[in-house]
C-alpha positions in Angstrom: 94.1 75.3 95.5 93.7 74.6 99.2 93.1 76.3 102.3 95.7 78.8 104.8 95.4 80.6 107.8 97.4 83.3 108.9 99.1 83.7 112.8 101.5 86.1 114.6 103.3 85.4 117.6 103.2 89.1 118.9 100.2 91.4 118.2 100.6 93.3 115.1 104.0 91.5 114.4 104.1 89.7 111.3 101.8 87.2 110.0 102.8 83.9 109.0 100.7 81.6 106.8 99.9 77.9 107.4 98.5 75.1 106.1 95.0 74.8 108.6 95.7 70.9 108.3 91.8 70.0 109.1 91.4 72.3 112.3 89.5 75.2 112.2 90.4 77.6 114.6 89.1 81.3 114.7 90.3 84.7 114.7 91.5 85.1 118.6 92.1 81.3 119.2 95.5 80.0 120.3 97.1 78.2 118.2 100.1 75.1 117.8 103.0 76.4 114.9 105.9 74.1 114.3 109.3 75.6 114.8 112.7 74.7 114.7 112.8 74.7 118.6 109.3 72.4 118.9 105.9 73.9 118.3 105.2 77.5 119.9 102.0 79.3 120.4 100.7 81.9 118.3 97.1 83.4 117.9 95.2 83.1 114.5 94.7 86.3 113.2 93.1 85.0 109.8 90.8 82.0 110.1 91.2 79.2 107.2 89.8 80.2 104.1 90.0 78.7 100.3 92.8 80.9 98.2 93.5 80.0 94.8 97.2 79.3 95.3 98.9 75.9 95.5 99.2 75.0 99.4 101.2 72.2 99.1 104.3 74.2 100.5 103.2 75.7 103.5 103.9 74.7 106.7 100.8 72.6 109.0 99.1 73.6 112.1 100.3 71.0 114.8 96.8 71.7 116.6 95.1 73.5 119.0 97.1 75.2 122.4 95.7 73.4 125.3 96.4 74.4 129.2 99.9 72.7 129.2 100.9 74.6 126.4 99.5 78.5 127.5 101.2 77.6 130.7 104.0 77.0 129.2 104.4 80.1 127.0 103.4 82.0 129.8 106.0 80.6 131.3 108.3 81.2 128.3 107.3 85.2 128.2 107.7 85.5 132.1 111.3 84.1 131.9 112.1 86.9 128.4 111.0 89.5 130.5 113.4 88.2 133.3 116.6 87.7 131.2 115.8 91.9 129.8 115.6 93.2 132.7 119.1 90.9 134.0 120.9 91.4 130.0 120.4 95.4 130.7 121.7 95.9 134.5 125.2 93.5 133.5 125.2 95.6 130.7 125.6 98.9 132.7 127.5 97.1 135.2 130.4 95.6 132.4 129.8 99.2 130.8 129.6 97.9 127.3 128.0 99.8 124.4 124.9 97.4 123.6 121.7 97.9 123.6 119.0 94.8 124.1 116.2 94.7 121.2 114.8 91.4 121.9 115.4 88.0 123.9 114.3 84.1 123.2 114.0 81.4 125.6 113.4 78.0 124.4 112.2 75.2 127.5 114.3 72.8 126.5 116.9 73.1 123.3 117.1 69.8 121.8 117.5 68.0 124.9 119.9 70.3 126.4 118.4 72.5 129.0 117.0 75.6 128.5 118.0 78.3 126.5 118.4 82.0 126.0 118.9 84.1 123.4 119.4 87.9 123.6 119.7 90.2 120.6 121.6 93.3 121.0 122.9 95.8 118.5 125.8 97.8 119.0 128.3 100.7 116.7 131.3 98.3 116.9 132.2 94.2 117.5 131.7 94.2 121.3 133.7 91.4 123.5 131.0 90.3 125.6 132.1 87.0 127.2 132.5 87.8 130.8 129.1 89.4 130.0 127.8 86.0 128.7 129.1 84.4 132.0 127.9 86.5 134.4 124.3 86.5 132.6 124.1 82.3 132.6 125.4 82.5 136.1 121.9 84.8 137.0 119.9 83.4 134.4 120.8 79.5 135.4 120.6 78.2 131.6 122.7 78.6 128.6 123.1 82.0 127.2 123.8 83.4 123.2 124.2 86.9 122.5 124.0 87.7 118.5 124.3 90.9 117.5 122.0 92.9 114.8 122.3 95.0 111.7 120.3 97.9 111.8 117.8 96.7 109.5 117.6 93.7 111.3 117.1 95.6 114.8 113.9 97.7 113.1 112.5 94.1 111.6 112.7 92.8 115.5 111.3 95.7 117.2 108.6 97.1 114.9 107.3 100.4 114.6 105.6 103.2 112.4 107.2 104.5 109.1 106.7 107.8 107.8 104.0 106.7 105.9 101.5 105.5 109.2 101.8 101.9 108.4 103.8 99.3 110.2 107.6 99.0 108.9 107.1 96.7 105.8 109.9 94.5 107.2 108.4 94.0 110.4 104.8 92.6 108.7 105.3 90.9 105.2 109.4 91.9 104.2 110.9 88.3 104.3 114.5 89.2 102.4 116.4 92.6 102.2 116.9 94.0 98.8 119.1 96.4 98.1 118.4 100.0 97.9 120.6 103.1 96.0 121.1 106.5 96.3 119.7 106.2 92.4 116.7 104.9 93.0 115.4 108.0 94.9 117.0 110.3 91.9 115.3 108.6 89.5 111.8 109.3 91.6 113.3 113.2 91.7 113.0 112.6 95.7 114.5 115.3 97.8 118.0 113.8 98.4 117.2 114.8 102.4 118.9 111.3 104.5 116.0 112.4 106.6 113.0 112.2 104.1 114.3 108.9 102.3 115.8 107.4 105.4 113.6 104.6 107.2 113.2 103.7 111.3 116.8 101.6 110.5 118.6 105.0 109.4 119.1 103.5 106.2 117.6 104.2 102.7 113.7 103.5 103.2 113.1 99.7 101.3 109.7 100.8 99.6 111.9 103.2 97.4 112.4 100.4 95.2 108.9 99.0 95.2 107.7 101.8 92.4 111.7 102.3 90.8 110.7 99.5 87.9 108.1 101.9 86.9 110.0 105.1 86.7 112.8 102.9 84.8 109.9 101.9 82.1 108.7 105.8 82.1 112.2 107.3 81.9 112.9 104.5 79.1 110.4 105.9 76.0 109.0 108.9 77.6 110.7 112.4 76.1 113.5 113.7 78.3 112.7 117.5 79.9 114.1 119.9 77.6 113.3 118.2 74.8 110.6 119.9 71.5 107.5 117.6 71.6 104.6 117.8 69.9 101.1 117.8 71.8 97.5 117.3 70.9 97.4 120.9 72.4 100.5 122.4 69.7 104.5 122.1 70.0 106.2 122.6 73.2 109.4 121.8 74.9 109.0 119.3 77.7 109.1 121.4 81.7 108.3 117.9 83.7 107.3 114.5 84.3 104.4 112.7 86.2 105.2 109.3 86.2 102.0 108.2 88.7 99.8 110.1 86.1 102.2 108.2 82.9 102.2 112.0 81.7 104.7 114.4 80.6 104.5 118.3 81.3 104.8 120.8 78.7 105.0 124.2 78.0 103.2 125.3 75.1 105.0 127.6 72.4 102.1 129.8 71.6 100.9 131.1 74.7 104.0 129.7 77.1 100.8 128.0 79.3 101.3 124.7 80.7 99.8 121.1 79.8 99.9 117.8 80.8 99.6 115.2 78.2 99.9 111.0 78.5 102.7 110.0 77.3 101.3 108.0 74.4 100.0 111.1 73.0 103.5 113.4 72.7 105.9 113.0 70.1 108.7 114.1 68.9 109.3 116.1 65.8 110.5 114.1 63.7 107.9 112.0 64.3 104.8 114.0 63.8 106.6 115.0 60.5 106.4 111.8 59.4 102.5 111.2 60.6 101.9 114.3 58.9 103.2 113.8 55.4 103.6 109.8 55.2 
């Protein structure tokens, strides 16, 4: 048990937790997070509060952003802005297929000078080294260009999913799992790339979040087709509702339609055998 507080270096980007480490900032302040670069300035989105987990693992505030250090990352976002605006005019001007999703800049990279970083994505391996030339020539600092995956690009950028809610990678997502085709059968989803498809253009990753429950359903609940029989009469089973843990049936004796748990439908053979011992 121990106390965390929660921070995001962009608004509505993803929240990281931290140990508070005896400071006690509030929701707004600006705050110190280590980093592998030195610490960075964030804003506390979540003041410190007890949780029940074990804290021991989390990473500690370094402290409170002073003047120095909002200078400074103002200073850091006025020279991103710079190196997007430079990345995107030598990228017209070398004609290369890339597109910019995001840029770093670190002050000083372990004792070697400034540093930039530009993330780009592109449909093919690009040869972008005159690029890279050209752009520490105008930037005046060492320049890396790494390109992006498309799930990577949508974690970077952000946005809305079809749902309303912010992309799940860009908030709390940390890894990739994978994602099949037969996840979205199993859930009977319309097989549509555009209804199961997320902002990456690849298979949306909450498909899998509710898959283990359709596994468990599909597992011990009677297939559709099959004769059941229902607190209601016998029937052959039309449907499934796995939210609901029901099955749908269509009754013999008047061809109407129920919907029954699943706990209460059996088979034949089974209620012959609950019948007559």
């Amino acid at each position: 048990m121990g106390m965390l507080c929660a921070v995001s270096f962009n608004r509505y980007g993803r929240l990281y937790y931290l140990d508070p480490a005896g400071f006690s900032p509030q929701v707004g302040d600006r705050v110190l997070v280590p980093t592998d670069d030195g610490p960075e300035v964030a804003e506390c989105v979540w003041a410190p509060q007890w949780v029940s987990e074990d804290t021991d693992g989390f990473p500690k505030l370094v402290g409170l952003a002073g003047e120095d250090d909002l200078r400074r990352d103002e200073l850091i976002r006025k020279r991103k802005a710079e190196a997007k605006v430079a990345a995107k005019k030598l990228i017209r001007e070398h004609m290369l297929p890339m597109k910019v999703v995001a840029v770093d800049h670190v002050v000083d990279a372990g004792g070697q000078g400034p540093r930039t970083t530009i993330y780009f994505t592109a449909p093919h391996r690009v040869d972008f080294r005159s690029l890279v030339r050209d752009l520490g020539a105008t930037l005046r600092c060492r320049v890396e260009l790494r390109q992006l995956s498309a799930r990577d690009s949508a974690r970077v950028q952000g946005g809305i999913g079809s749902c309303g809610r912010d992309l799940c990678c860009a908030t709390f997502l940390t890894d990739f799992e994978p994602v099949t085709i037969r996840m979205a059968k199993d859930q009977d989803l319309p097989l549509n790339p555009l209804r199961i498809s997320g902002a990456c253009g690849r298979l949306m990753c909450c498909l899998k979040y509710e898959h283990p429950l359709y596994q468990q359903f599909q597992a011990s609940a009677p297939p559709v087709g099959s004769r059941v029989t229902t607190p209601e009469g016998d029937g052959r089973v039309v449907g499934h509702s796995v939210p609901r843990d029901a099955v749908v049936v269509r009754l013999d004796a008047d061809g109407s339609r129920c919907s029954c748990s699943r706990a209460s439908v059996c088979g034949p053979r089974k209620a012959h055998d609950e019948r007559y011992g």
